[in-house]
C-alpha positions in Angstrom: 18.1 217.7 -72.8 20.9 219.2 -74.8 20.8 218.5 -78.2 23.6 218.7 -81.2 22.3 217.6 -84.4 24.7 218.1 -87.5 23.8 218.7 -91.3 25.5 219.4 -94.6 26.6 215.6 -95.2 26.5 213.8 -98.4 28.7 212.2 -101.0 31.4 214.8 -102.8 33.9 214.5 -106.0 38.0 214.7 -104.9 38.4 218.1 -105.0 35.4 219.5 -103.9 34.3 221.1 -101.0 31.1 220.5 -98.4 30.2 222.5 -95.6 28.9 220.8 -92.2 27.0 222.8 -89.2 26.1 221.5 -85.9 23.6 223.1 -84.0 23.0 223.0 -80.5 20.5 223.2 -78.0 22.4 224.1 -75.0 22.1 227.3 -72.8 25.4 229.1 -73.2 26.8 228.3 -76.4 29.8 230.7 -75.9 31.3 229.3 -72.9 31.5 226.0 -75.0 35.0 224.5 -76.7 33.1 223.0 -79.9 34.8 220.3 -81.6 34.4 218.4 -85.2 35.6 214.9 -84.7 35.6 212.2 -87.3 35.4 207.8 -87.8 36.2 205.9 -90.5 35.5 202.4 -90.6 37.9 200.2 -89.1 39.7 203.7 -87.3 39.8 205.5 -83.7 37.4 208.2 -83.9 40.1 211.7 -84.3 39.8 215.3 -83.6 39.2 217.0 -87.4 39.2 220.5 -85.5 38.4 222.4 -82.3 37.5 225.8 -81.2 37.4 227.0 -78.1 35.0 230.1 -76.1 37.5 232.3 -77.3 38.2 231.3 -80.7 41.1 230.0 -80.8 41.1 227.1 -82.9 43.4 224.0 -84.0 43.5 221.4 -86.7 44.6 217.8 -87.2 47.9 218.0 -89.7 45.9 216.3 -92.1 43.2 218.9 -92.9 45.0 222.0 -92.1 44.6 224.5 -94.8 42.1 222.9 -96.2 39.3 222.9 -93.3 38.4 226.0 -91.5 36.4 225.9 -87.8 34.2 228.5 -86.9 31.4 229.7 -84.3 28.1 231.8 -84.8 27.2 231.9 -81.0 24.0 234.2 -81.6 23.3 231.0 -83.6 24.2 228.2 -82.1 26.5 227.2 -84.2 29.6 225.6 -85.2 30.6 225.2 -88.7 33.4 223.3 -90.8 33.9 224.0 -94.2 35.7 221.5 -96.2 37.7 222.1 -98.9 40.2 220.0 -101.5 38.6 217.4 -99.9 40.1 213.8 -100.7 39.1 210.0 -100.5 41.0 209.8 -97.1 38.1 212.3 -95.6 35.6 210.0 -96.3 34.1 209.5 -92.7 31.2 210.2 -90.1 31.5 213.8 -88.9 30.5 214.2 -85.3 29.9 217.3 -83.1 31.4 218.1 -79.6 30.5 220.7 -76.8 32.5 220.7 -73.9 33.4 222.8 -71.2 37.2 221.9 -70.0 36.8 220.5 -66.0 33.4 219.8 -66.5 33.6 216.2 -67.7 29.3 216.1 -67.5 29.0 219.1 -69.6 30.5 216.7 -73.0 28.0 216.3 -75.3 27.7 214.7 -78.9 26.1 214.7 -81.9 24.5 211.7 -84.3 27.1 212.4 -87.2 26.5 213.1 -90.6 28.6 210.9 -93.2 30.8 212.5 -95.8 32.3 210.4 -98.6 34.5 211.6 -101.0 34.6 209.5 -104.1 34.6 210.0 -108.0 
């Protein structure tokens, strides 16, 4: 049973900055394209940030230069710091593993809810 279970939640000041982890259970973490989505209330769930077996990585236009993606794969984990964040971050934060062509290897996450508010 592969397992991704998120941490580093909680409620922030404009401004501020949070850093999120996901850390997952599966066999080969490297070969996987790990993936920070996020949902608001009332919104689609979007892609925050992705990177990929390689590292290559890419960002929604809304949180580039201010978020930054990145692997430890002798952990297990991916991580997204957060910084400058603002009230329009405000959402739950949920992990993705994937392997592209492989639509059973797609796993999530619970989430971990962020708010941003003074």
């Amino acid at each position: 049973q592969v397992q991704l279970v998120e941490s580093g939640g909680g409620l922030v000041q404009p401004g501020g900055s949070l850093r999120l982890s996901c850390a997952a259970s599966v066999s080969i973490f490297s070969i996987y394209t790990m993936g920070w989505y996020r949902q608001a209330p009332g919104n689609e769930r979007e892609l925050v940030a992705r990177i990929t077996s390689d590292g290559s990585t890419n960002y929604a236009g809304s949180v580039k230069g201010r978020f930054t993606i990145s692997r430890d794969n002798a952990k297990k984990t991916v991580y997204l710091q957060m910084n400058s964040l603002k009230p329009e971050d405000t959402a739950v934060y949920s992990c993705n593993a994937k392997i592209a062509g492989w639509p059973q290897l797609d796993y999530w996450g619970q989430g971990t809810q962020v708010s941003v508010s003074s």
